[in-house]
C-alpha positions, 0 to 999 in steps of 0.5 A: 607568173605573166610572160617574161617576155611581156611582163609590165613590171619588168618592161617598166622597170628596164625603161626607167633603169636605162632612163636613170643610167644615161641620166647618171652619165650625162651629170657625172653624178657618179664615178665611171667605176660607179656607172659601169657597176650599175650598166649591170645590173637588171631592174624590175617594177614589183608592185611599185618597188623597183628591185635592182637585180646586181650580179654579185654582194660587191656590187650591191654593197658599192651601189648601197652606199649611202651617198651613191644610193641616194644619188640613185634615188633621185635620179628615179625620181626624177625621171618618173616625177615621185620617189619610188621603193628601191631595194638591191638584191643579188642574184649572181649570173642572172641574165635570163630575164624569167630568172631576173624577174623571179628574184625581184619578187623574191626580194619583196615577197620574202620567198626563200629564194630571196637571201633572207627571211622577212623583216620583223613587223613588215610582210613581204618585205626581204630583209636582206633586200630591205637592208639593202634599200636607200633607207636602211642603209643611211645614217641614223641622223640623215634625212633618209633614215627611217625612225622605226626599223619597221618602215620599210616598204611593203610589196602593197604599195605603188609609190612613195612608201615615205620614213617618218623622217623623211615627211617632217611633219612634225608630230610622233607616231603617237601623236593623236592630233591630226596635222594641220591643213597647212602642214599637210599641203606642205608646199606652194603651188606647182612645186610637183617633185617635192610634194608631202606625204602624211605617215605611211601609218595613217595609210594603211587605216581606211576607215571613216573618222568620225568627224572628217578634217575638211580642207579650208574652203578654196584649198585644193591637194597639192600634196602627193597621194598619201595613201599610194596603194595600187588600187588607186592609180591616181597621177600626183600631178592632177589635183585640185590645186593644179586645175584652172579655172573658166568659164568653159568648166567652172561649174564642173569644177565646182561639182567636183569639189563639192563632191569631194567636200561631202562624198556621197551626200551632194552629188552622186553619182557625178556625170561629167563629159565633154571632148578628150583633152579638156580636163575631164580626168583631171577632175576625177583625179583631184576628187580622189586625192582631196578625199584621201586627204581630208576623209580618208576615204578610200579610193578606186580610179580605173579607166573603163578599158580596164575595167573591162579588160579585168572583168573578163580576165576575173570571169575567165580565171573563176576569180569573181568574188575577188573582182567585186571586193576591188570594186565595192569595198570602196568609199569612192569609185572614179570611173573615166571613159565610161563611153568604153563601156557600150555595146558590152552587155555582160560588163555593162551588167556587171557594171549595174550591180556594182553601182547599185551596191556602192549606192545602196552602200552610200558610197560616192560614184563620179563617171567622166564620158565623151558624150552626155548620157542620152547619147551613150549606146547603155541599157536604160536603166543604167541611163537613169542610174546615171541621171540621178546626180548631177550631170555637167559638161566641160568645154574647150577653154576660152583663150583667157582659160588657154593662157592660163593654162600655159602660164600654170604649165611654165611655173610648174615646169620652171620655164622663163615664158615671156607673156607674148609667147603665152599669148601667142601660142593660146590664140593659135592653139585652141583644140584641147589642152594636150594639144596646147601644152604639147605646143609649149613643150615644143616652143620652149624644147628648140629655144633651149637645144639652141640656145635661143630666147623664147620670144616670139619669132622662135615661137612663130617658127616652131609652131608654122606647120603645127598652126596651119594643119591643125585640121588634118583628117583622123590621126589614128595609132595605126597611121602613127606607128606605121609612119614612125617605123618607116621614118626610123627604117624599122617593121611596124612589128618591131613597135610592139615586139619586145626588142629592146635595141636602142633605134626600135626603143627610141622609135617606141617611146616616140610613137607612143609620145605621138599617140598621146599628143595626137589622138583621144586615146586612152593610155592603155588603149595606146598600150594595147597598140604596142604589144599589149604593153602597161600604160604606166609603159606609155607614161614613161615613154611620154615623159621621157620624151618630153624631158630629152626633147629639151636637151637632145636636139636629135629627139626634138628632129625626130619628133617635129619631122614625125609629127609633120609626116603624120599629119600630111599623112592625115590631110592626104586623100586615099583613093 
């Protein structure tokens, strides 16, 4: 068992049951009697369930109705943008957080220290604790309702473990047609918190079909990843479908697709690079969701860094053999940052022996880097097993691609943007997207605190000081937390320490917020700067930001005053 005091799992699971208690509060979704039931109880991430660990069976039975668990469930989802597992579970007096985390696990492990043996026909899953979930617990005609009694979640997945009942697809268990294109994509474009699932039982089969259901020509994956085991880690937002196309990365985008169309028989491996920021993991992931969609294929997304990091760990732990079937016994492997990888001779030939096998194997290799492969610090036979495919670069959007870009993102977000504010904020934004997006976030957030128009004054005013120190020197992580633990009157060792006080967890989130708006930095990179913290931490933190920078005029303060303290910072001359 990891720490207690850096356990991701329980981190993770603490933001967001805070996140979902102060989004209980503020709609008045539930009854005061309700909220102050669930300020005390405890939730933990085990392997993409959230347990909810309550003090008592009243509290787990109140929490478990059916009206107020799905009020619950909602919330969740909306605060990480897909539905997740819940269970409830009771461990009477837990306040210890080794305790709490020993009885999450408990619940989805089916441990005997949980209340109760495993479901029939689900593994690791507690029936008590799986009695206990939003499902079980709904009525039998009620969408929630799982139609078989063993659908509950197993400790597998990471993600939305969907009820037959919940998908509407409309075909049985035993139906052996395979749906519809149409059904499976299930929804219009941008419509990201409704996405389907196709039946968790075609989940669990990776096997090739014999004749794979390709996807019509044009359509992209605008559904949730269908098979969200752990493994795969791909974000449901990045899909084909929620791409835009230019000229700056049409032919990137078409390599993509065609390697998602035909796997390991168009281009392979797939080299693309380009600046951070200009969509290059996008693409990754559309491959990886549209071919366990249409083939499904198996997927593995890692980000170098992580590969890396559990490389040494398998080495360190005698656990090699395990480390090699998580990374050959894969249809696909999408590896982004592959840069990461100089310098690094015992991974680099880890990582040697592992393309040759997935290649040898017919299997589809896709890498992504900040620099083509000549200039990569990499032994040169590995170079010329790069070279092999199709290598293609992305560049910085044109300003018709930047607006595009805006456009897509205010439909996706249901933001009323009038087209002179699009354009605006396109022809004074031009570094990458994550800068371009940050920016309409920002216009659109103080509009909305202040209950103004998004016209073009407002976004004249809000983006004055982010327009004119665009170029403002190396913005570094350091540079960021020391700046947001000065302006918030807290230790830079506070940022990383597991102090979970309001101030040092507000000034937290919006460090890593900056972090990722800022720099290039990857997401567990940006972890490892506060404390070796998850990156799933770091996306919760940035959304959660983005979200109360909508609706708390204190955040959008916060972040605005600290983004400009950083960036004079950055332009300041140090001796």
């Amino acid at each position: 068992m990891s720490d207690p005091v850096t356990d991701p799992g329980a981190e993770f699971g603490a933001q967001l049951w805070e996140s979902v208690v102060e989004a209980l509060t503020a709609s008045n979704s539930l009854t005061p009697s309700y909220l102050a039931m669930a300020r005390t109880c405890h939730a933990v991430d085990v392997e993409g369930t959230l347990v909810v660990v309550v003090n008592s069976k009243f509290v787990k039975q109140r929490l478990t109705d059916r009206a107020v668990s799905a009020t619950i469930k909602t919330a969740v989802a909306d605060q990480i943008g897909y539905d997740m597992p819940i269970i409830y579970t009771v461990a009477p007096g837990a306040k210890d957080l080794e305790v709490i985390i020993s009885a999450a696990r408990a619940a989805v492990h089916g441990d005997s220290a949980a209340s109760g043996a495993p479901v029939s026909g689900t593994p690791g899953v507690n029936a008590d604790a799986a009695a206990s979930s939003p499902a079980a617990s709904a009525a039998p005609n009620s969408p929630a309702a799982p139609t078989d009694s063993t659908q509950a979640p197993s400790s597998q997945f990471k993600g939305t473990i969907p009820t037959p009942a919940e998908l509407k697809l409309g075909h049985g268990a035993n139906d052996s047609a395979a749906p519809s294109a149409p059904q499976q994509l299930g929804l219009e474009l941008g419509q990201e918190n409704g996405l389907v699932v196709p039946d968790t039982q075609t989940v669990v089969e990776f096997s090739r079909p014999e004749q794979p259901k390709k996807a019509p020509r044009g359509k992209g994956l605008n559904v949730r990843p269908s098979d969200v085991l752990d493994d795969s880690k791909l974000n449901p937002r990045y899909t084909f479908d929620t791409y835009v196309v230019g000229s700056s990365n049409r032919f990137a985008y078409a390599a993509s697709y065609a390697v998602a169309e035909t796997p390991a028989k168009t281009y392979n491996p797939l080299f693309i690079y380009g600046g951070s920021g200009l969509g290059k993991t996008h693409l990754l992931h559309g491959i990886g969701h549209y071919t366990r969609a249409y083939h499904k294929s198996k997927v593995k997304y890692v980000n170098s860094e992580e590969f890396v990091s559990d490389f040494i760990t398998s080495v360190s732990e005698g656990r090699m053999d395990a480390f090699k079937r998580r990374y050959r016994q894969v249809d696909i492997l999408l590896v982004d940052d592959i840069q990461f990888l100089q310098d690094k001779e015992q991974t680099l030939e880890e990582f040697f022996h592992t393309f040759n096998a997935l290649y040898n194997a017919n299997k589809q290799v896709v890498l992504t880097s900040d620099q083509p492969t000549k200039a990569l610090k990499i032994d040169e036979r590995l170079r010329s097993r790069f070279d092999m495919g199709l290598s293609t670069d992305v560049q910085p959007p044109d300003l018709e691609t930047r607006i595009a870009i805006l456009s897509r993102r205010a439909q996706a977000d249901k933001l009323d943007v009038p087209p002179q504010v699009l354009d605006y904020i396109a022809s004074r934004i031009s570094a990458n997207i994550r800068e371009l997006e940050g920016a309409l976030i920002r216009v659109t957030a103080y509009a909305s605190i202040n209950k103004l128009p998004v016209d073009l004054p407002v976004a004249e005013m809000v983006l004055k000081d982010l327009v004119s120190n665009q170029d403002t020197g190396n913005i570094t992580a350091a540079l960021i937390i020391g700046q947001t633990a000065d302006y918030f009157g807290i230790t830079i060792e506070d940022l990383s320490s597991a102090n979970r006080s309001r101030t040092i967890v507000t000034a937290r989130h919006i460090a890593m917020y900056l972090c990722r708006e800022l720099t290039d930095l990857s997401l567990p990179k940006i972890g490892r700067e506060f404390g070796g913290r998850d990156h799933t931490t770091v996306m919760s933190a940035d959304k959660k930001v983005r979200t109360q920078m909508s609706a708390q005029a204190d955040t959008y303060k916060q972040v605005t005053e600290l983004t400009s303290r950083i960036k004079q910072a950055a332009a300041t001359p140090h001796s």
